[in-house]
Structure formats: structure tokens, C-alpha cells
C-alpha positions in Angstrom: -23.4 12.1 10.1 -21.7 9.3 11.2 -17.8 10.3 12.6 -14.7 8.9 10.6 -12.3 6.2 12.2 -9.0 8.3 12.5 -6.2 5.6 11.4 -2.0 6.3 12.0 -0.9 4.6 9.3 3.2 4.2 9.5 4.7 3.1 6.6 8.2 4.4 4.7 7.4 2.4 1.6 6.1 4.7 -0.5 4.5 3.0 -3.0 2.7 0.6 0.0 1.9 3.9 1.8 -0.5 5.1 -0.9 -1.6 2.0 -2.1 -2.8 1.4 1.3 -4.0 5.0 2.3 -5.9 5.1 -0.6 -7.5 1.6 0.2 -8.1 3.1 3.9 -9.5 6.2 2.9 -11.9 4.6 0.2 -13.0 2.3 3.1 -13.7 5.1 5.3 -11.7 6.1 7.2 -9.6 9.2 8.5 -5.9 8.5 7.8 -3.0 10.2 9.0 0.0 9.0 7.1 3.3 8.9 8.6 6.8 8.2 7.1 9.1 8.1 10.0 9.2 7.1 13.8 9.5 10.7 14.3 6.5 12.0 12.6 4.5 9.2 14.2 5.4 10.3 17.9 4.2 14.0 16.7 0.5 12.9 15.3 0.8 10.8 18.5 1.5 14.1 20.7 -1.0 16.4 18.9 -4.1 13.9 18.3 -4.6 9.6 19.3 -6.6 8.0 16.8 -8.6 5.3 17.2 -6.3 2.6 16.0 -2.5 2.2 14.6 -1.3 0.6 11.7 2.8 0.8 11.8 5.6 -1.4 9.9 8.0 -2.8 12.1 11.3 -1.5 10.2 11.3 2.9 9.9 13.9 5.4 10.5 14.6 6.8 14.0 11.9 4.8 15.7 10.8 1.4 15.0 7.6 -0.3 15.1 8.9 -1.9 18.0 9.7 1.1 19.5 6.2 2.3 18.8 4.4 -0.3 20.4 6.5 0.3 24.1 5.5 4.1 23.5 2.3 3.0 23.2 1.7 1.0 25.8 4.6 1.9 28.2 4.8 6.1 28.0 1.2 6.9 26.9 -0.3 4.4 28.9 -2.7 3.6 25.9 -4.5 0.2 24.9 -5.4 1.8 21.3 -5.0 -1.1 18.7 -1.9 -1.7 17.3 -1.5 -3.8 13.8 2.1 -4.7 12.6 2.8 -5.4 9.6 6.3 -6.3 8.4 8.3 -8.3 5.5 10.3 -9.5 9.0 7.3 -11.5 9.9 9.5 -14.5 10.8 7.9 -16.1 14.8 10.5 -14.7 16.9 9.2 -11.1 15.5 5.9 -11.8 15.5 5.9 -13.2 19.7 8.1 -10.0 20.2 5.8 -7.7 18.7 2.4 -9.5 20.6 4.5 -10.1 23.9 5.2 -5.7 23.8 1.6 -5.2 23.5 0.8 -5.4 19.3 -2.8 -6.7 18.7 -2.1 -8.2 15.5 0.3 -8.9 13.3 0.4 -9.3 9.3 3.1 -10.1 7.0 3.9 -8.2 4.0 3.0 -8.5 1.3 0.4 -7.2 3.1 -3.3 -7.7 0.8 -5.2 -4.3 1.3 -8.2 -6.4 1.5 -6.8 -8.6 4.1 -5.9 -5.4 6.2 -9.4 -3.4 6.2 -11.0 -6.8 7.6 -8.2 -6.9 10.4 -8.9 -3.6 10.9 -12.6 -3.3 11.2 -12.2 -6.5 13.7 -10.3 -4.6 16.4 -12.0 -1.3 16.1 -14.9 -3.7 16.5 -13.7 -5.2 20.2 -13.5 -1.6 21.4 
């Protein structure tokens, strides 16, 4: 039996957190929803998965934030996808110059995201 893909998927939105999760799940893979910039730090404590899809804007620790945790405290090159309703340039360099693989703009197309996806957890 093939293993699962374990995906973080950070959102606060509920309605795009299901919608998505769903789409993730159906597409198979493992997700681990989080809500907050807190709960995301304690899936990241307990278990990494194998890739991270986070919205920039979420209480008590951004997506920002998330990306220097990443990269800067865990010392991780996991992928990272942004997505964001802030997706104006200056956020998008930010977010690639902090370490973000790729970016996508909301509103983000469920179809559009399992193909970004599947391309990064393809270059590992």
C-alpha cells in the first residue's frame, strides 16, 4: 500500500478550509488542518509533513512568520505554498525572498492548487 502525502494545510477561512481539505483529501492525501499560527507550530512540534500549505494573514502567527520558522528555527527545506488575497508583488517577493516555494493568489482554484502541489512534492 502506497503511504499518503501528509499536507499542513493553514487556513482560518472556514469555508476555504473545507472546501480545500476536502479537495486535498479526495486527491489523496493526509491533511492536517490548522486554524491558527498557534496550532500550526504544534502539528509542526509533534509531526513534519511532507509539504505546507498556509495563508499569509492568521491569528498569532502569520504565514510570514511560518515560513522564517520553517526555514530559520527548524532548519527545514519542506515545501511551503502561500496562498493569500494579499497577493499584491511586494508580498509575493517577500514571501519567496523568506524561503516560500510558491505562491497563489486567492481565490485560490482547488484545481489549480492540487497541480501546484503535486509539482513540488514532485522535486523532492
Amino acid at each position: 500500500m502506497i503511504e499518503k502525502k501528509k499536507l499542513l494545510l493553514a487556513e482560518d477561512d472556514d469555508l476555504l478550509a473545507s472546501l480545500l481539505h476536502f479537495r486535498l483529501e479526495k486527491g489523496g492525501y493526509e491533511v492536517q488542518l490548522s486554524k491558527d499560527g498557534r496550532e500550526v507550530k504544534e502539528h509542526l512540534d509533534q509531526q513534519m509533513p511532507d509539504i505546507i500549505v498556509s495563508d499569509i494573514m492568521m491569528p498569532y502567527f502569520s504565514g510570514m512568520e511560518l515560513v522564517d520558522y520553517v526555514r530559520n528555527e527548524l532548519k527545514s527545506s519542506i515545501p511551503i505554498i502561500i496562498i493569500s488575497s494579499a497577493g499584491n508583488e511586494e508580498n509575493v517577493l517577500i514571501a519567496f525572498e523568506m524561503g516560500a516555494n510558491d505562491f497563489i493568489s486567492k481565490p485560490v482554484s482547488p484545481s489549480e492548487l492540487m497541480v501546484r502541489v503535486a509539482r513540488e512534492l514532485n522535486k523532492v
